[in-house]
VOGU-3710 file (C-alpha; in Angstrom, 3 decimals, decimal comma):
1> xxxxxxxxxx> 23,972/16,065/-24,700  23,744/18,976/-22,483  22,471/19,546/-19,192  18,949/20,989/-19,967  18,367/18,154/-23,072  19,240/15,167/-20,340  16,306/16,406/-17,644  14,335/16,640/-20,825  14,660/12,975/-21,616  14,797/12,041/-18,014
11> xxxxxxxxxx> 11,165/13,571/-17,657  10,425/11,714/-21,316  10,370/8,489/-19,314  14,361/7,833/-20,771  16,943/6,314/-18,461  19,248/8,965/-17,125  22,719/9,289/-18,476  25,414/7,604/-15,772  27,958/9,759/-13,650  31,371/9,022/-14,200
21> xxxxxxxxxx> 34,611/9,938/-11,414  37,290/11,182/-13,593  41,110/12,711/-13,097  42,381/14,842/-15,589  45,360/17,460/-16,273  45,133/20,703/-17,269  47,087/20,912/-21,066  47,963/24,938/-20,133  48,953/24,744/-16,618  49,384/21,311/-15,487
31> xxxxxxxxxx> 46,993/20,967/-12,908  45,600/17,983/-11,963  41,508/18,109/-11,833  39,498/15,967/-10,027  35,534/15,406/-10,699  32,404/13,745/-11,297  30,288/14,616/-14,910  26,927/12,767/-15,926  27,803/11,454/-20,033  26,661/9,223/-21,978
41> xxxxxxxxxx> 30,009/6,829/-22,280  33,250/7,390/-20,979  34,227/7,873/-24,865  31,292/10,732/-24,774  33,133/12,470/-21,353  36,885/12,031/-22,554  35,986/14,112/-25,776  34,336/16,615/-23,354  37,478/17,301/-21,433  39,659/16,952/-24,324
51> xxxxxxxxxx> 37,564/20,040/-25,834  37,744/21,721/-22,282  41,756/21,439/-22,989  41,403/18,614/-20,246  44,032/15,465/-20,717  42,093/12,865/-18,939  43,684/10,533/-16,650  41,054/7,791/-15,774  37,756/7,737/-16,142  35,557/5,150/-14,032
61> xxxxxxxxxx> 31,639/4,930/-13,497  30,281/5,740/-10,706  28,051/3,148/-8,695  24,724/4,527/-7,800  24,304/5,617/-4,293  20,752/3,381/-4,511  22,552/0,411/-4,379  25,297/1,156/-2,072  22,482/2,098/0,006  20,979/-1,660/-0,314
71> xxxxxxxxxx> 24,252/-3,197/0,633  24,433/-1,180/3,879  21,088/-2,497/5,112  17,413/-1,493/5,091  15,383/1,261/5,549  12,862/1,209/8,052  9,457/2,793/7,939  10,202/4,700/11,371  13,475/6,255/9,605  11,327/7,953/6,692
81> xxxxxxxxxx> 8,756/8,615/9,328  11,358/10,692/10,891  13,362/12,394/8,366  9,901/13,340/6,675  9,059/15,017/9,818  12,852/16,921/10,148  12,647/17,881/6,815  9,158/19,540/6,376  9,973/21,724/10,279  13,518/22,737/8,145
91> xxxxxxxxxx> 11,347/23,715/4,953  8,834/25,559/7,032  11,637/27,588/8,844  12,716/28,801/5,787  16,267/26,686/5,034  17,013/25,758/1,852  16,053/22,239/0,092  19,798/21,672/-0,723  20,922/22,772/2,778  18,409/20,793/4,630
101> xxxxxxxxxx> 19,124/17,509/2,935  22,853/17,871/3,658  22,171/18,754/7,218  19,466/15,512/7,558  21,996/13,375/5,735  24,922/14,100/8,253  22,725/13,593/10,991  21,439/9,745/10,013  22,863/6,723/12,165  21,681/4,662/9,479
111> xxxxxxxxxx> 24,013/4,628/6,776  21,887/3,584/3,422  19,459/6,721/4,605  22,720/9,175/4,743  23,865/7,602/1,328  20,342/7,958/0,112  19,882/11,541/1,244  23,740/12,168/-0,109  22,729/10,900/-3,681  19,109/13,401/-3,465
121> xxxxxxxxxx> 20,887/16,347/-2,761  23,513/15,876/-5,087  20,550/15,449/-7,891  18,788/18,480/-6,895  21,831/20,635/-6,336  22,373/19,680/-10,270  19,117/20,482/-11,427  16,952/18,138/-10,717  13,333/18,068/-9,186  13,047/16,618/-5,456
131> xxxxxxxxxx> 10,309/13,569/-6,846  12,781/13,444/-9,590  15,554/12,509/-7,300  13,938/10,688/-4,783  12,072/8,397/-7,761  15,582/7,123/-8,221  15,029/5,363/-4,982  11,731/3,214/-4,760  12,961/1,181/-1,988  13,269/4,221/0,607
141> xxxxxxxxxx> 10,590/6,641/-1,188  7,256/4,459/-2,643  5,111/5,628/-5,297  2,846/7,139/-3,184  5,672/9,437/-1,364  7,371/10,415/-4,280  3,729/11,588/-6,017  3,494/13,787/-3,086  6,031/15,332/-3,529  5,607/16,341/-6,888
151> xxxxxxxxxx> 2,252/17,296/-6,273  3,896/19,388/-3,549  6,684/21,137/-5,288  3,940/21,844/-8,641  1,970/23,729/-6,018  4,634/26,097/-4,169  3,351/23,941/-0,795  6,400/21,530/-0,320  6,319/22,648/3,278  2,587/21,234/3,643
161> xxxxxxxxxx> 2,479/18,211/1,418  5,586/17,058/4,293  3,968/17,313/7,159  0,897/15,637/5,678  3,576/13,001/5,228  4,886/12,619/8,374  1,659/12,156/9,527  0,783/9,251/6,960  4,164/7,355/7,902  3,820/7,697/11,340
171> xxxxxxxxxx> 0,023/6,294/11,312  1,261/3,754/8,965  4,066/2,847/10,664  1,533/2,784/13,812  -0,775/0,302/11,979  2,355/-1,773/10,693  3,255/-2,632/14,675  -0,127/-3,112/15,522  -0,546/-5,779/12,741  3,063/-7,156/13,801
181> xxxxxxxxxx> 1,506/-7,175/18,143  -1,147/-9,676/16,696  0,748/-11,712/14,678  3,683/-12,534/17,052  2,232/-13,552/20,207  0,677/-16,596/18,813  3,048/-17,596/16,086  5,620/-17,613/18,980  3,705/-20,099/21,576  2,330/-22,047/18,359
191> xxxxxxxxxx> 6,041/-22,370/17,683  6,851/-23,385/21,663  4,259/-25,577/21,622  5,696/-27,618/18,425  8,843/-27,579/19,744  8,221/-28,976/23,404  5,737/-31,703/21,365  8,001/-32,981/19,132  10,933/-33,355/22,318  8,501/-34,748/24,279
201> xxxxxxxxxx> 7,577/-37,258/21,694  11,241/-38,146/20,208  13,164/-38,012/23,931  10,791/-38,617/26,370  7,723/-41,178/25,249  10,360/-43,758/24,369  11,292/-44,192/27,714  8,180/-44,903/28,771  8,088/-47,391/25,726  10,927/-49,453/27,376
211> xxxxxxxxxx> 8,982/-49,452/30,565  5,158/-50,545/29,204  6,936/-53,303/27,166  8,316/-55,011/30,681  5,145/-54,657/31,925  3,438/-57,653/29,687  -0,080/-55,559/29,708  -2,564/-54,522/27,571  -1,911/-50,531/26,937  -5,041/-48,346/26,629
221> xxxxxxxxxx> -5,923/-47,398/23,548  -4,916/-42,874/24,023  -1,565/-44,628/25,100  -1,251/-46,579/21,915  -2,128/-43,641/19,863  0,533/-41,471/21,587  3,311/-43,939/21,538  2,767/-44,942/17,399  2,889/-41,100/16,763  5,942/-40,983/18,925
231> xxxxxxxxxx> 7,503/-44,105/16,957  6,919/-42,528/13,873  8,259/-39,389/14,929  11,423/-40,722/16,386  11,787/-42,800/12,941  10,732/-39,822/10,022  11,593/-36,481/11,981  14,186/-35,629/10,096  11,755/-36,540/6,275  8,872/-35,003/8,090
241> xxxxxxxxxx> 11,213/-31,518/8,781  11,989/-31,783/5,320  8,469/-31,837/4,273  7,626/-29,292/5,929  10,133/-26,813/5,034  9,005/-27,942/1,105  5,291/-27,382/2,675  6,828/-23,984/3,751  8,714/-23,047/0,331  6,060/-24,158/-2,097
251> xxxxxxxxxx> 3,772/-21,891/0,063  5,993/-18,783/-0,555  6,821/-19,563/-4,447  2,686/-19,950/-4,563  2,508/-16,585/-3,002  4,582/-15,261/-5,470  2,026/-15,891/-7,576  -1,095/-13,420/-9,129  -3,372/-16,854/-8,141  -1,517/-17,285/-4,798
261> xxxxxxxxxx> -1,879/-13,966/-3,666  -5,216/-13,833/-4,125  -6,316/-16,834/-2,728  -4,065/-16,595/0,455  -5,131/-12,971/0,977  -8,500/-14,119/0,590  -7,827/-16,536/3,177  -6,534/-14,166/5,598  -9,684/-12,145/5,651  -11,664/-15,438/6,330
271> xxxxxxxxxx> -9,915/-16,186/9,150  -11,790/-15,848/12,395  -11,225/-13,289/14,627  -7,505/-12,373/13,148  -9,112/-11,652/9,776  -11,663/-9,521/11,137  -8,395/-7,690/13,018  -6,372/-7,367/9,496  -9,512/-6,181/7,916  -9,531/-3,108/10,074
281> xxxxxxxxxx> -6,293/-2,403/9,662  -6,295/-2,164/5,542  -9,229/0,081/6,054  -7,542/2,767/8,504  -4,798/2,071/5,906  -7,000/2,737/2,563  -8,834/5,539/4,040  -5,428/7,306/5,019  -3,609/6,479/2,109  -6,953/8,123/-0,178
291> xxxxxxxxxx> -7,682/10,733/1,765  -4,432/12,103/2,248  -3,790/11,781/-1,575  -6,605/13,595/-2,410  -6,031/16,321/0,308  -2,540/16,791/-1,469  -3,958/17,298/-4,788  -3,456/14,758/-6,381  -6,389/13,401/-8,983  -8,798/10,713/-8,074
301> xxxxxxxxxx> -8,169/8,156/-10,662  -4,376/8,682/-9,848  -5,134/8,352/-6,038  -7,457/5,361/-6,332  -4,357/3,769/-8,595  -1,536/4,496/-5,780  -4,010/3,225/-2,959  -5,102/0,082/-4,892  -1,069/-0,398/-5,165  -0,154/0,015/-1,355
311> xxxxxxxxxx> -3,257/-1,699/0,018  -1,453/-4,636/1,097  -3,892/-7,477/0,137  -4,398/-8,632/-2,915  -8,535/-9,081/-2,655  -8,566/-5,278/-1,722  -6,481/-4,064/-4,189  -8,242/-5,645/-7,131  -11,162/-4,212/-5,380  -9,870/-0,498/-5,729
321> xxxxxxxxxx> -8,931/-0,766/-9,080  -12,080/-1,724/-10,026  -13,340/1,235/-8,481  -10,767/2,571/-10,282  -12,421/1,530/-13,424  -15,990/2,865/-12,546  -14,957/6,072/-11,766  -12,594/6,622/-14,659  -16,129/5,449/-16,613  -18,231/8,306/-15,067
331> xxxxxxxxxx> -19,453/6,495/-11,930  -19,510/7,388/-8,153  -17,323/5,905/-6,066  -20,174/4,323/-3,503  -21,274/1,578/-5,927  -18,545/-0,264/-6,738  -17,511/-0,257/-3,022  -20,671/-1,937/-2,567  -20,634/-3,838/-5,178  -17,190/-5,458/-3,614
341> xxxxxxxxxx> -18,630/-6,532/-0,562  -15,683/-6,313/1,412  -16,543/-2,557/2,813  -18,506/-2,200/5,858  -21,790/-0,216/5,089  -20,111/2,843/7,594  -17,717/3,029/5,008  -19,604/3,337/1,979  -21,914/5,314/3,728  -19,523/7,797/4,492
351> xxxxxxxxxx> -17,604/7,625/1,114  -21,018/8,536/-0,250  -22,000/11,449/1,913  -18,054/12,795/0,813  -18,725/12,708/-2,703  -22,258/14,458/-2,460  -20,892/17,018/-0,167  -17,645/17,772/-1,828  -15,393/16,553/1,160  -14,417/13,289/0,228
361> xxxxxxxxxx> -10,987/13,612/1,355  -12,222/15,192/5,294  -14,504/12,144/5,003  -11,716/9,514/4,407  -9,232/10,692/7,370  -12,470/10,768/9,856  -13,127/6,819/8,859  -9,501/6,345/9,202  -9,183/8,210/12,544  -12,036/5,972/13,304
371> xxxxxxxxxx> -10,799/2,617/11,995  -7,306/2,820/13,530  -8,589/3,206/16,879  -11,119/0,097/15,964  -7,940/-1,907/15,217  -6,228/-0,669/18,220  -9,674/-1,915/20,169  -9,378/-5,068/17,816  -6,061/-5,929/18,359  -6,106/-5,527/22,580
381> xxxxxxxxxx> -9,560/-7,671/22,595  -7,316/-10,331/20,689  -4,771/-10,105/22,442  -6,788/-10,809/25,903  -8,671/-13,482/24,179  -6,034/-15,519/22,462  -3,677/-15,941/25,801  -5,737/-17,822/27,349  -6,718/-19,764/24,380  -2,985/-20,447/23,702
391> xxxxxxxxxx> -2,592/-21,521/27,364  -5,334/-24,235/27,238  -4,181/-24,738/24,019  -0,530/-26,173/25,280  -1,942/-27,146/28,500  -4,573/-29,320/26,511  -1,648/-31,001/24,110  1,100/-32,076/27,069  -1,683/-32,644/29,569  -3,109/-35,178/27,265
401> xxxxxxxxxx> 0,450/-36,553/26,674  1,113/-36,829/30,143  -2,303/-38,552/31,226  -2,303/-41,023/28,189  1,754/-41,755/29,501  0,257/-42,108/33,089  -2,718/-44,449/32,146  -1,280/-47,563/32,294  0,854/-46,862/35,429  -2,751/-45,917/37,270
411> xxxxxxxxx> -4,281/-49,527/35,967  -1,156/-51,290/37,502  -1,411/-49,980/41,032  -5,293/-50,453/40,702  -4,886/-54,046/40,207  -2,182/-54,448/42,557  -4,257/-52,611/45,227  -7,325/-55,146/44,572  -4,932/-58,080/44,853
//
C-alpha cells in the first residue's frame, strides 16, 4: 500500500498501518542502511526492500510513542496550556509547523510531552494532518482540542484557532484549581479530625476506663456513651477500617457506572453550599467550552456534542445532549435549557438573546467571563465560611470528648467537697 492509499484509509476511519525499525544491506554496494518504514507486516516491508535491492537484516516494530509517553508519567493540563500558547506565538511569527514542534519538543522538562510532540512531528513531517497526528494521542490532546485544530488547519487560521486555545486551557486549567481550593481544605481537616478521634478513642479513653472502674461510681450517662464507642472501637478498628475501605471501593466501582454517575453527580449539585460552588464552575466551563467551539467554526450540533462530552457531570451532560437532540430536530437552543432546569434564567436568557441576534458564540464567553469570576466569588465566600465551621466542627467533637471524660472526675470532688 503506498503512501497516499494509507492517509486515505487512515481518514476512512481504518487503523493506521504500524512503523517498523529495520537494518538492511545494500545487494550493489554493501552498505548497511538503517530506517524506520510504516507496512503492513514485517513480511509486507521485507519484500519492499528486497525489491529496493535491500537485504534486510532485522526488522522489529516499533512501539508507539503514545504509550511510551504513558509510562513516563502524565500530562498535566498546565503543560498543554503552555505548549498551546508557544506554539500558536511560533505559528504567528511565521516558523514552520514541522520546525516549531521540534523546537517545543526539545524544550519540554516533561518527558511523555517531548515524546508526544517527537511522535506529532514525525507524523506530519510524513504527510500527515496536525488533528491527524495529534488524534493519535487522546490522553494529551481531547476531542475538543484536536477538533480545533482541524477546524483550524481547514480554514488557513491555525495561527488563530491556537491562541483561542491557549486561552480555553488556561481558563480551564484556572477553573480546575479553583474546584481543587474548595475541595481540599475540608477533606483535609475532615480527615484530621477522624484521625485525632479515632486515637483519642483507641489510646486515650481506655485509660480513663481503668481509672472510673476503681472509682466504684455511677458514670454519667455522655460518659457511658463515649467509653462503649471507645470499647468498640478499640475491639473492631481494624473490621471497621476494612469496611470502610469496601464502603470506599464499592463507591468508586458504583461510579463507574452510567446509574452511579448520575446519581452521585446529581448528588453533588444538591449539596449545600459546595454544590451551588461546582455548579458555577461547569457553567463558566460549558459556556467556554461552546462558545469557543462555535467561535472556531465548528458546527453547532458538533459543538453541543464535544461540550456535552467534557462537561464533567453526568446530570449536565445528559442535559446538553438533549439539547443536542432539539436542535438537531429544528428547535432553539433556549427551550430545552429551560426545560432542564438546571440553568439559571441569566443563562438562558442570554443564550436566547445570542441566537436571535446572531452572536451566540460573543454571548457564551460574556456568561463565562461572568460565571468564572462568580465561582472565584463562590469559592473565597466558602472558603471564609467553612473555616470556621470546620473549627467548631473539631472543637465541638474533642471538646465533647474531653467534658464527657471530665464528668465524673467533677462529681467526685463535688461530693468530696460537701463531705
Amino acid at each position: 500500500m503506498t503512501g497516499a492509499k494509507a492517509l486515505s484509509a487512515q481518514k476512512k476511519g481504518k487503523d493506521p498501518m504500524p512503523t517498523y525499525k529495520f537494518k538492511g544491506r545494500r545487494f550493489d554496494t554493501g552498505a548497511v542502511i538503517e530506517g524506520e518504514r510504516a507496512a503492513q507486516s514485517t513480511q509486507g516491508l521485507a519484500a519492499t526492500l528486497r525489491s529496493e535491492k535491500i537485504m534486510p537484516i532485522s526488522i522489529n516494530e516499533k512501539k508507539g510513542k503514545a504509550a511510551v509517553a504513558g509510562k513516563r508519567g502524565k500530562v498535566t493540563s498546565t503543560q498543554i496550556a503552555i505548549f498551546t500558547k508557544q506554539f500558536s506565538v511560533m505559528l504567528e511569527a511565521g516558523l514552520p509547523l514541522v520546525q516549531s514542534l521540534g523546537i517545543l519538543a526539545e524544550q519540554q522538562d516533561s518527558a511523555a510531552m517531548a515524546h508526544c510532540l517527537d511522535d506529532v512531528r514525525a507524523d506530519v513531517e510524513a504527510g500527515s494532518t496536525l488533528a491527524e497526528s495529534m488524534r493519535k494521542h487522546p490522553k494529551v490532546f481531547d476531542t475538543l482540542y484536536v477538533n480545533m485544530v482541524a477546524a483550524g488547519e481547514a480554514g488557513g487560521i491555525l495561527d488563530v484557532i491556537l491562541q483561542r486555545l491557549s486561552i480555553f486551557v488556561e481558563k480551564l486549567v484556572k477553573l480546575k484549581r479553583s474546584l481543587i481550593s474548595a475541595s481540599v481544605y475540608p477533606s483535609v481537616v475532615i480527615t484530621v479530625a477522624i484521625g485525632i478521634v479515632v486515637c483519642i478513642m483507641v489510646f486515650v479513653i481506655p485509660t480513663f476506663a481503668d481509672l472510673f472502674k476503681n472509682m466504684n461510681a455511677t458514670l454519667p450517662l455522655p460518659t457511658r456513651i463515649v467509653m462503649g464507642i471507645s470499647d468498640f472501637m478499640a475491639a473492631y478498628i481494624l473490621p471497621v477500617i476494612a469496611f470502610l475501605v469496601l464502603i470506599v471501593i464499592a463507591a468508586q466501582r458504583y461510579y463507574t457506572t452510567y446509574a452511579g454517575k448520575v446519581r452521585i453527580d446529581g448528588l453533588t449539585l444538591k449539596v449545600p453550599i459546595f454544590g451551588e460552588v461546582i455548579k458555577k464552575i461547569i457553567i463558566a466551563r460549558f459556556s467556554r467550552t461552546l462558545g469557543t467551539l462555535l467561535t472556531s467554526g465548528i458546527s453547532i450540533l458538533e459543538a453541543l456534542d464535544i461540550t456535552a462530552r467534557t462537561a464533567g457531570n453526568m446530570v449536565i451532560q445528559n442535559a446538553l445532549l438533549d439539547c443536542r437532540k432539539a436542535v438537531q430536530e429544528g428547535n432553539t437552543l433556549v427551550e430545552p435549557l429551560k426545560r432542564a432546569n438546571l440553568f439559571p434564567a441569566m443563562v438562558v436568557q442570554m443564550v436566547g438573546v445570542g441566537e436571535q441576534t446572531g452572536e451566540l458564540d460573543q454571548m457564551l464567553q460574556k456568561l463565562a467571563d461572568f460565571y468564572e469570576d462568580q465561582a472565584d466569588a463562590a469559592i473565597a465566600d466558602f472558603l471564609t465560611l467553612i473555616e470556621p465551621l470546620m473549627i467548631i466542627f473539631l472543637g465541638g467533637i474533642i471538646g465533647g470528648i474531653v467534658i464527657s471524660m471530665y464528668l465524673p472526675i467533677f462529681s467526685l470532688i463535688g461530693k468530696l467537697a460537701g463531705g
